[in-house]
N, CA, C and O atoms as a GROMACS GRO file, in nm:
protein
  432
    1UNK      N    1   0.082  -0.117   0.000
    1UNK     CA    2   0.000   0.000   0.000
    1UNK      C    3   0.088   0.125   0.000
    1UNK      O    4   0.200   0.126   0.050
    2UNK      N    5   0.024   0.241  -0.065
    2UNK     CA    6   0.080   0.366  -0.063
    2UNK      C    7   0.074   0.453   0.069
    2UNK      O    8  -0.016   0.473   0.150
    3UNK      N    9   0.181   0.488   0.060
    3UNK     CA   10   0.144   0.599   0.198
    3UNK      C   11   0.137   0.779   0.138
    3UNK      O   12   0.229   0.845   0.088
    4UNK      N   13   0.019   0.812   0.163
    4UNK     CA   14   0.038   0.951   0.116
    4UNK      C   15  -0.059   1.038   0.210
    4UNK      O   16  -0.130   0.977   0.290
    5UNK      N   17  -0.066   1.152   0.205
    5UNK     CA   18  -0.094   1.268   0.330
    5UNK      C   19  -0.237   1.199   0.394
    5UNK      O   20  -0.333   1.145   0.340
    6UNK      N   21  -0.194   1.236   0.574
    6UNK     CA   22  -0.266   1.192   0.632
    6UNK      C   23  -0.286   1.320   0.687
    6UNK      O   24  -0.225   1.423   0.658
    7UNK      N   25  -0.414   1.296   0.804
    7UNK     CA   26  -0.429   1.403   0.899
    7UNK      C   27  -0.424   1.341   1.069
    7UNK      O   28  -0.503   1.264   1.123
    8UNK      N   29  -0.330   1.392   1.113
    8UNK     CA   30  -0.291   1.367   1.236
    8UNK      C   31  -0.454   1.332   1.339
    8UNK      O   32  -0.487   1.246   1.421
    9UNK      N   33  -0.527   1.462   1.273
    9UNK     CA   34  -0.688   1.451   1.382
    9UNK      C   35  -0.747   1.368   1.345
    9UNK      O   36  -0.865   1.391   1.371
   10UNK      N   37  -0.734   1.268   1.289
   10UNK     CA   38  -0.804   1.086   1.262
   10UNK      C   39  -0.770   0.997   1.345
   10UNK      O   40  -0.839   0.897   1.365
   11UNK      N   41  -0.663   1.022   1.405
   11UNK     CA   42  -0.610   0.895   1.492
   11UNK      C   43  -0.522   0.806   1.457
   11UNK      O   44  -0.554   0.690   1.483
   12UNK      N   45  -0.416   0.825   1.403
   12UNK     CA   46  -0.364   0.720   1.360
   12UNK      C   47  -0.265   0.626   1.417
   12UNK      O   48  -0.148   0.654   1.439
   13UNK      N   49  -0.343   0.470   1.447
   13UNK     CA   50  -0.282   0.376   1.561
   13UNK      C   51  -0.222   0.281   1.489
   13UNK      O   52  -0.220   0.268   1.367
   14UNK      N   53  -0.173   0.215   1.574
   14UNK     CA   54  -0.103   0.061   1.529
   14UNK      C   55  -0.188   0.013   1.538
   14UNK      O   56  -0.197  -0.045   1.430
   15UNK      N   57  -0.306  -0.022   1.615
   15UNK     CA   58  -0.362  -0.113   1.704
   15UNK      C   59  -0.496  -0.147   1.607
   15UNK      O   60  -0.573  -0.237   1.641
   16UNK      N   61  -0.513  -0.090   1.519
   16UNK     CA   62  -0.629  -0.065   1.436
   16UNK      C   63  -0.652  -0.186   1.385
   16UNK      O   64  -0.576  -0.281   1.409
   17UNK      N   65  -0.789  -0.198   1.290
   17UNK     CA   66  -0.780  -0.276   1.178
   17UNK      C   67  -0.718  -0.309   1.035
   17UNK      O   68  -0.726  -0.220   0.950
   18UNK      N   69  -0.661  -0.421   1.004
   18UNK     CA   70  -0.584  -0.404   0.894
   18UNK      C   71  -0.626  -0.475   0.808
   18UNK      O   72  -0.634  -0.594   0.839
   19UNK      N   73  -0.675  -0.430   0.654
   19UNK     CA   74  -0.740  -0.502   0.564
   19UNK      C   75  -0.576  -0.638   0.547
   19UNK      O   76  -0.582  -0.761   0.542
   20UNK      N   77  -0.484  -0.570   0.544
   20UNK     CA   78  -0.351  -0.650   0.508
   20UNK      C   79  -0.342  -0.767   0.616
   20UNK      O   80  -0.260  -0.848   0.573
   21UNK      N   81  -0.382  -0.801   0.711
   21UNK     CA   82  -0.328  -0.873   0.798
   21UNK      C   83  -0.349  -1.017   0.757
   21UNK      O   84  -0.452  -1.064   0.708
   22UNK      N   85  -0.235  -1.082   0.783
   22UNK     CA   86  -0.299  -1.216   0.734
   22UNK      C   87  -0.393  -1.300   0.733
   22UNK      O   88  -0.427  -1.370   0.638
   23UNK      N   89  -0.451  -1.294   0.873
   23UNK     CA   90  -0.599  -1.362   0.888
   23UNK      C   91  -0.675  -1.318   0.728
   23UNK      O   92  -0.685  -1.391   0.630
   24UNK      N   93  -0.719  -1.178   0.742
   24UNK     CA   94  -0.782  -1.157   0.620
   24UNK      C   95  -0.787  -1.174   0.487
   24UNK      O   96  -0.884  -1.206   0.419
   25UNK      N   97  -0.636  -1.141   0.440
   25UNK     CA   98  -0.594  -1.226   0.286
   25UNK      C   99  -0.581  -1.360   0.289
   25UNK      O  100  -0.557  -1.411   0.179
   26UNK      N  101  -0.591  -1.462   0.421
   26UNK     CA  102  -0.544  -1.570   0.394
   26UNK      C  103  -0.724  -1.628   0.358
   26UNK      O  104  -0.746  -1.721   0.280
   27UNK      N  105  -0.845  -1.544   0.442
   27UNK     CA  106  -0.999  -1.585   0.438
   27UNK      C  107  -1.026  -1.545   0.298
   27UNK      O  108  -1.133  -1.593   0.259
   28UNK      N  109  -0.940  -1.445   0.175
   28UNK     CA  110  -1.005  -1.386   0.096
   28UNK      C  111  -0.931  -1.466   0.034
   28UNK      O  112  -1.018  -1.521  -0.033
   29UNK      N  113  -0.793  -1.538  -0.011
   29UNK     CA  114  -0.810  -1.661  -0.076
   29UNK      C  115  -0.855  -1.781  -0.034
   29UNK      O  116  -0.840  -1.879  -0.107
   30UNK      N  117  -0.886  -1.787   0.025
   30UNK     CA  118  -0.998  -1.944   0.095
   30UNK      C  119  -1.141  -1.892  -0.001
   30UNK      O  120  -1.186  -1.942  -0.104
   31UNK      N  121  -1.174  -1.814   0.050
   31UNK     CA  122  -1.283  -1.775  -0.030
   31UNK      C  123  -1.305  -1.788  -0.214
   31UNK      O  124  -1.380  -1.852  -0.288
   32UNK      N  125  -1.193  -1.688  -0.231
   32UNK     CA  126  -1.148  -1.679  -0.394
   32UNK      C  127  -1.165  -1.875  -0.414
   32UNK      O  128  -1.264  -1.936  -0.454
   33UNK      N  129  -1.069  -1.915  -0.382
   33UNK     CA  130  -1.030  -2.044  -0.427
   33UNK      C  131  -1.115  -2.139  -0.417
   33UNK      O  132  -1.113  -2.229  -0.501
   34UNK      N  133  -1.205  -2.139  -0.317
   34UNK     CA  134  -1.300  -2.267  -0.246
   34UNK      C  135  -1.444  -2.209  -0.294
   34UNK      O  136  -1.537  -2.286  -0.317
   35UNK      N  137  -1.453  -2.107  -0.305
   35UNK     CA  138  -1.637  -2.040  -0.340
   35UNK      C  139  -1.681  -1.972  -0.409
   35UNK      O  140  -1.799  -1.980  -0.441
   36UNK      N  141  -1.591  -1.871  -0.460
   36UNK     CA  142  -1.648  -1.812  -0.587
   36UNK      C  143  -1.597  -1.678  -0.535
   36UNK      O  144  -1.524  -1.689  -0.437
   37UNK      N  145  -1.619  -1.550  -0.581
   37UNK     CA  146  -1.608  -1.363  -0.622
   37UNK      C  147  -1.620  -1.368  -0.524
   37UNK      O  148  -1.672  -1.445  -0.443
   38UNK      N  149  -1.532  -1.214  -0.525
   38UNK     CA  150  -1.555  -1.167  -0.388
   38UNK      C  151  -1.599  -0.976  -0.413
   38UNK      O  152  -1.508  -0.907  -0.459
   39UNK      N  153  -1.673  -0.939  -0.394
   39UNK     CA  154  -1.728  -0.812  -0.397
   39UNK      C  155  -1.660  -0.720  -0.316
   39UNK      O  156  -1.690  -0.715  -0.196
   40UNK      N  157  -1.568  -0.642  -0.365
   40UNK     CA  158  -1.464  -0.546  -0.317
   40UNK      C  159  -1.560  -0.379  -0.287
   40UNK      O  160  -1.623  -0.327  -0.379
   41UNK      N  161  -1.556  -0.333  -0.182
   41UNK     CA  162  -1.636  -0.119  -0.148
   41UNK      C  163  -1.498  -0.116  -0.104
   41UNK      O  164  -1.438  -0.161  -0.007
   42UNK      N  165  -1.466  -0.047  -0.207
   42UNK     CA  166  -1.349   0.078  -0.185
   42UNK      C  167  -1.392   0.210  -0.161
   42UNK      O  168  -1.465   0.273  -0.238
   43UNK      N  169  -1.332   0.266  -0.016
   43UNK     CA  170  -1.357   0.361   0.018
   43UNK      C  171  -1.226   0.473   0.036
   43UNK      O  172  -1.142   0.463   0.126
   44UNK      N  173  -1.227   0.570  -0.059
   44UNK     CA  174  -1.080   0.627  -0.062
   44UNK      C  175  -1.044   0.736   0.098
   44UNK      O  176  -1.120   0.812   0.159
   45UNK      N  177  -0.958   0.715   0.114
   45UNK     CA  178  -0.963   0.834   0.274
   45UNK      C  179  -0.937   0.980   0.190
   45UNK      O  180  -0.859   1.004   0.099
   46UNK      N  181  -1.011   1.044   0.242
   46UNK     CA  182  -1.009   1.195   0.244
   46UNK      C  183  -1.035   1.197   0.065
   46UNK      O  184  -0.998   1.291  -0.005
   47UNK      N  185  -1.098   1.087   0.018
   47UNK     CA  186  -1.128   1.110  -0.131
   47UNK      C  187  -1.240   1.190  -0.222
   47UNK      O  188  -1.246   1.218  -0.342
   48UNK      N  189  -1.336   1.215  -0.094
   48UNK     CA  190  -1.452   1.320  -0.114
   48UNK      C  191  -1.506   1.308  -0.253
   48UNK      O  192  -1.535   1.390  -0.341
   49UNK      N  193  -1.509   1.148  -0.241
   49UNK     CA  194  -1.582   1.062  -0.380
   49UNK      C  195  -1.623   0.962  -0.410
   49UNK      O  196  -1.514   0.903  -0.413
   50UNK      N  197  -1.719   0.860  -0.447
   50UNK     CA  198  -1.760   0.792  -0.416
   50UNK      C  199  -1.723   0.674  -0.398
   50UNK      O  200  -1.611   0.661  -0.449
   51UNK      N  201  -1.764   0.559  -0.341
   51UNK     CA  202  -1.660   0.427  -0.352
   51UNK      C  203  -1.622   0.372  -0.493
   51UNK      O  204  -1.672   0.400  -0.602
   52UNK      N  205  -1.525   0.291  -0.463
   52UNK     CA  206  -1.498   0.212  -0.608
   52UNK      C  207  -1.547   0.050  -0.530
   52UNK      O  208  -1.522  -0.011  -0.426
   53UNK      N  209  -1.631   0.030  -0.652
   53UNK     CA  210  -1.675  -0.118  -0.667
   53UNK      C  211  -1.647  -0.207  -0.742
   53UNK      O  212  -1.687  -0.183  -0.856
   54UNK      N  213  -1.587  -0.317  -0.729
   54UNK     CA  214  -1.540  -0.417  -0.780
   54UNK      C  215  -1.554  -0.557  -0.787
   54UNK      O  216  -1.549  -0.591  -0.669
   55UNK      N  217  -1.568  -0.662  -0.859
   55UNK     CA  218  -1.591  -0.771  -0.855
   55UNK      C  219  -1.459  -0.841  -0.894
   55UNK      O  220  -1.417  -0.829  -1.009
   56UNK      N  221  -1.385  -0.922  -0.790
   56UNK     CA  222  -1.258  -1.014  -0.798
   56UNK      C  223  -1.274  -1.189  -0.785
   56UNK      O  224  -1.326  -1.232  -0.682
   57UNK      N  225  -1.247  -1.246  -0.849
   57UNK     CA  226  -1.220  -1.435  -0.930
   57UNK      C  227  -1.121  -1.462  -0.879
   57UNK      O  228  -1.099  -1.566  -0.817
   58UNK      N  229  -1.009  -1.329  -0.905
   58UNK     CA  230  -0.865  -1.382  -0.858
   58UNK      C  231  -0.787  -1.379  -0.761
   58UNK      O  232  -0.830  -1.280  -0.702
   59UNK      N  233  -0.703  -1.417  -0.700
   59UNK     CA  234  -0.665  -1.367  -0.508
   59UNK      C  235  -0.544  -1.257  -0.558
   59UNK      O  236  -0.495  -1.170  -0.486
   60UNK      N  237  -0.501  -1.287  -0.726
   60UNK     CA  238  -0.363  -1.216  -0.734
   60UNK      C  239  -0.408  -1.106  -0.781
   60UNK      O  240  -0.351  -1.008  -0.733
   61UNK      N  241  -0.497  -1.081  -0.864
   61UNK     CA  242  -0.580  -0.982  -0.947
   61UNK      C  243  -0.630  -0.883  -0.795
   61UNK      O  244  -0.624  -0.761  -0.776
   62UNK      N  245  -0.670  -0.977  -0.721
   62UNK     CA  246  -0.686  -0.881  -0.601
   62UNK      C  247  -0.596  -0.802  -0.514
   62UNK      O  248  -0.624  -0.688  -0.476
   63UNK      N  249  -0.461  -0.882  -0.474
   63UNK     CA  250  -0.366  -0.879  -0.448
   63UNK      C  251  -0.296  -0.730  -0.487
   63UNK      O  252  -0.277  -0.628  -0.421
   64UNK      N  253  -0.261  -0.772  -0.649
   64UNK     CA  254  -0.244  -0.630  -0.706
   64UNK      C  255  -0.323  -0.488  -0.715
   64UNK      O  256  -0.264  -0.380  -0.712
   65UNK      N  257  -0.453  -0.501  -0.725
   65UNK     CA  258  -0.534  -0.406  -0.709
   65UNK      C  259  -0.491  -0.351  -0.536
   65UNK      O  260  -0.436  -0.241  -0.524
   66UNK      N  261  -0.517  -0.422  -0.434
   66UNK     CA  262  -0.500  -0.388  -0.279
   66UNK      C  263  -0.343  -0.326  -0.245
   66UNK      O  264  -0.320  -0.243  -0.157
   67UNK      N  265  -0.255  -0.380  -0.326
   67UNK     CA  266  -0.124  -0.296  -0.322
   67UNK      C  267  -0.106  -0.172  -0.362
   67UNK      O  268  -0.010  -0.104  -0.326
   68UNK      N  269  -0.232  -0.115  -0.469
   68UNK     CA  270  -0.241  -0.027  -0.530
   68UNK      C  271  -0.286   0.123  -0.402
   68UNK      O  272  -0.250   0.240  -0.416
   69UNK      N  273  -0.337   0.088  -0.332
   69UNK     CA  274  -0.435   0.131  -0.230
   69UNK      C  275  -0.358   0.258  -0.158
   69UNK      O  276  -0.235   0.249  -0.171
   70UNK      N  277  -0.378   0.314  -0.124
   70UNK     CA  278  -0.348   0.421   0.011
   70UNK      C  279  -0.369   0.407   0.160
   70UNK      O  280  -0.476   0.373   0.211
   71UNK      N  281  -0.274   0.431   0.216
   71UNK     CA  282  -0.340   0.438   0.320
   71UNK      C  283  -0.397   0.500   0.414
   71UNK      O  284  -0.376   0.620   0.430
   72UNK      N  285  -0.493   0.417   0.508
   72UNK     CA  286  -0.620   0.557   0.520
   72UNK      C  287  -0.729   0.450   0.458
   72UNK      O  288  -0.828   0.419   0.525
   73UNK      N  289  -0.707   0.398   0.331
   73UNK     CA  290  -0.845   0.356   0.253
   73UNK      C  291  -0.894   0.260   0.340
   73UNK      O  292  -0.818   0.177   0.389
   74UNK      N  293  -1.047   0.263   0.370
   74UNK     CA  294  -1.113   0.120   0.412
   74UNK      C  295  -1.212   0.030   0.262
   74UNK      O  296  -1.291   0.057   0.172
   75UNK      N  297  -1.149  -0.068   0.310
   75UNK     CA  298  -1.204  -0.189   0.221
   75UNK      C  299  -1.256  -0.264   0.292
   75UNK      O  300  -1.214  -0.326   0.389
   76UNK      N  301  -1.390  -0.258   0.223
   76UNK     CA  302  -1.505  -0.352   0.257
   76UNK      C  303  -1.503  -0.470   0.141
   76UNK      O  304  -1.522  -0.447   0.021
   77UNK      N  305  -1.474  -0.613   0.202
   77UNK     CA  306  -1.521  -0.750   0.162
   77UNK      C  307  -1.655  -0.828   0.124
   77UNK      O  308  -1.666  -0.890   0.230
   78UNK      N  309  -1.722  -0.853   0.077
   78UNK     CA  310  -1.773  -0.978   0.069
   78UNK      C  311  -1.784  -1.114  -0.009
   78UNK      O  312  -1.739  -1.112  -0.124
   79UNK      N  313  -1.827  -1.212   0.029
   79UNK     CA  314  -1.820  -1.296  -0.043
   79UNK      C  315  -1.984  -1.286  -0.160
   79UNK      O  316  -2.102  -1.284  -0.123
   80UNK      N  317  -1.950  -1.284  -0.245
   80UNK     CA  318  -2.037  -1.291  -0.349
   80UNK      C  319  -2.146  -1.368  -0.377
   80UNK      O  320  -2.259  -1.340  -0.418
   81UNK      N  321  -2.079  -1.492  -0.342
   81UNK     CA  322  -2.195  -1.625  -0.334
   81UNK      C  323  -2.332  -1.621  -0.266
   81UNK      O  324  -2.445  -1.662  -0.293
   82UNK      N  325  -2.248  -1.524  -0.123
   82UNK     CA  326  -2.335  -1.558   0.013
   82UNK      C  327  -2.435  -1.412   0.039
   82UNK      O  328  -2.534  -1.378   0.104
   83UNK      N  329  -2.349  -1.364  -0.046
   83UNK     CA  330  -2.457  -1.228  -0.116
   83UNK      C  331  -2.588  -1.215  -0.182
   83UNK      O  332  -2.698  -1.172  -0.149
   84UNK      N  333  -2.528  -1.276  -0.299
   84UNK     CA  334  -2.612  -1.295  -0.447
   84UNK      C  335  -2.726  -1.387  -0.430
   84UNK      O  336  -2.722  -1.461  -0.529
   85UNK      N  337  -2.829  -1.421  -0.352
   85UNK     CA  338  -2.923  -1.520  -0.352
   85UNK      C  339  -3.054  -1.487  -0.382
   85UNK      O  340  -3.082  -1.368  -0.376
   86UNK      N  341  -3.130  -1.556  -0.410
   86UNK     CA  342  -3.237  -1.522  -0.485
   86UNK      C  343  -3.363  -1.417  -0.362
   86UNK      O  344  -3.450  -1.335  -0.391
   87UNK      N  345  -3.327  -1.456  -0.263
   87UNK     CA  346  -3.406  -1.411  -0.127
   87UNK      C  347  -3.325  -1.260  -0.101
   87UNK      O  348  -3.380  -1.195  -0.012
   88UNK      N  349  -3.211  -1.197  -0.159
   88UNK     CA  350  -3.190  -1.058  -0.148
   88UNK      C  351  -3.179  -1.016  -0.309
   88UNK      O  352  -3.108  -0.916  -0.318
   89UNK      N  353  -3.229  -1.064  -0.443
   89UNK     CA  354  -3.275  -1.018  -0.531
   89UNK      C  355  -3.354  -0.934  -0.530
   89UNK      O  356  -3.450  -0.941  -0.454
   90UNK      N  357  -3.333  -0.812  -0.628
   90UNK     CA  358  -3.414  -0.661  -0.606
   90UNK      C  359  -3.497  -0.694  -0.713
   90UNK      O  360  -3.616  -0.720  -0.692
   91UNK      N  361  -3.452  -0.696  -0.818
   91UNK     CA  362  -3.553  -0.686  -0.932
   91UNK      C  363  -3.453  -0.842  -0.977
   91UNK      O  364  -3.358  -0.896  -0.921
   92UNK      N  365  -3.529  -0.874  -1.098
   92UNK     CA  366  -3.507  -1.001  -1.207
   92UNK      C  367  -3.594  -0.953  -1.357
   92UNK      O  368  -3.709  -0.915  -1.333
   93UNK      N  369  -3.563  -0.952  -1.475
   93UNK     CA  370  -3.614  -1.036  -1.555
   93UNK      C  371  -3.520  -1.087  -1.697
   93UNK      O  372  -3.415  -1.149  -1.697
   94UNK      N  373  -3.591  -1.042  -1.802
   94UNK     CA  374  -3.552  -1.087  -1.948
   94UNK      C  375  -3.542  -0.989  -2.039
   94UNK      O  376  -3.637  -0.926  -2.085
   95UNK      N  377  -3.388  -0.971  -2.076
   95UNK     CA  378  -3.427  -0.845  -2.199
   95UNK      C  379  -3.506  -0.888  -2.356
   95UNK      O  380  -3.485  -0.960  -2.454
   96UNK      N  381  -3.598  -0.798  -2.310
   96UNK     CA  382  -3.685  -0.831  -2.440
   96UNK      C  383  -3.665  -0.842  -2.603
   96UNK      O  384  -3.543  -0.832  -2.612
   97UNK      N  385  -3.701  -0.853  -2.699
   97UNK     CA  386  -3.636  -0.862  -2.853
   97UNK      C  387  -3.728  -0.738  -2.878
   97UNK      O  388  -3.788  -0.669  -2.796
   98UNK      N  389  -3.724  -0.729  -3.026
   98UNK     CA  390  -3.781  -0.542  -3.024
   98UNK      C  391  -3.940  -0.528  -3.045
   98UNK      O  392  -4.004  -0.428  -3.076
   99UNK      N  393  -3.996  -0.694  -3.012
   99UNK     CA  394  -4.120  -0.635  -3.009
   99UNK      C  395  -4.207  -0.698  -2.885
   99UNK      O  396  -4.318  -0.749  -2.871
  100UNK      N  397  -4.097  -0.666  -2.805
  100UNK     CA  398  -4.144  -0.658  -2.588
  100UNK      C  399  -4.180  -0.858  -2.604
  100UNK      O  400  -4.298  -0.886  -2.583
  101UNK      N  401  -4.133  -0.918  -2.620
  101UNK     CA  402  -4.100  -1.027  -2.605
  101UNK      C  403  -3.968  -1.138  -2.574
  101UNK      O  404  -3.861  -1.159  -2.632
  102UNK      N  405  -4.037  -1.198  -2.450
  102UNK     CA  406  -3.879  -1.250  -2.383
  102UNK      C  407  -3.950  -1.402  -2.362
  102UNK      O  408  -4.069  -1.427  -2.344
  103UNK      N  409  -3.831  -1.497  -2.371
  103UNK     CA  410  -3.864  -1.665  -2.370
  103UNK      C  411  -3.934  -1.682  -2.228
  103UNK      O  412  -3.950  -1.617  -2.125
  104UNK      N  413  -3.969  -1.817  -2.286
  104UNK     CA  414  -4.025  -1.833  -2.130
  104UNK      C  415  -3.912  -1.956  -2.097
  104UNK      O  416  -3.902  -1.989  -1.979
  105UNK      N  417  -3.857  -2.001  -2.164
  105UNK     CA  418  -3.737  -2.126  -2.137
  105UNK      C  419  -3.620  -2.034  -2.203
  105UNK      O  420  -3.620  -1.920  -2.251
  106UNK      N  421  -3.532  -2.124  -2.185
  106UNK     CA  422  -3.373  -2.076  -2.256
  106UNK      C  423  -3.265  -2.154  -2.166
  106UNK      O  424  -3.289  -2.208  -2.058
  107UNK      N  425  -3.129  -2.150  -2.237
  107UNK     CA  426  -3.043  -2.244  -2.190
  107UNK      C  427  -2.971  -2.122  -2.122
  107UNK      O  428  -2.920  -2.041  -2.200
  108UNK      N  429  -2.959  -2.094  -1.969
  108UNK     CA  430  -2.888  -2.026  -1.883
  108UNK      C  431  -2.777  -2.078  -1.800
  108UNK      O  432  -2.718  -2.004  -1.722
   0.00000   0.00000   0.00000
């Protein structure tokens, strides 16, 4: 991770949380490897902009992206799988062909 201007009136401890610590990269390739995506909220410090959202397959693809980081940034995890279920689905359907018709079968 990058280190670039902080502000002393945040607090800045050792003692904190660390997206880097091994427990965590070692659960986010267990995850990657054993279950599927993992849904990355990047939140930039003092970025006074909105998160960056991301979808990661890979632990190295992730890896590199998280080295990229600042610090200060909080990153929010999840696992994708345990996300994505049909019981926290917002909307669903079928994009239609151009005259408002969608299958009722298909190979998905």
């Amino acid at each position: 991770m990058k280190t670039g201007w902080h502000s002393e009136a945040d607090g800045w401890t050792s003692a904190g949380r660390k997206i880097n610590s091994q427990e965590n990269l070692d659960l986010v390739r267990h995850t990657l490897e054993n279950e599927g995506p993992v849904l990355v909220e990047h939140w930039h410090y003092r970025g006074s902009r909105a998160p960056t959202r991301l979808i990661f397959e890979d632990y190295e693809e992730f890896a590199t992206y998280l080295n990229g980081t600042f610090a200060g940034d909080a990153i929010h995890i999840w696992n994708l799988a345990r996300v994505c279920t049909e019981a926290n689905e917002l909307v669903s359907g079928k994009c239609p062909n151009e005259n408002g018709e969608v299958p009722e079968r298909g190979a998905y």
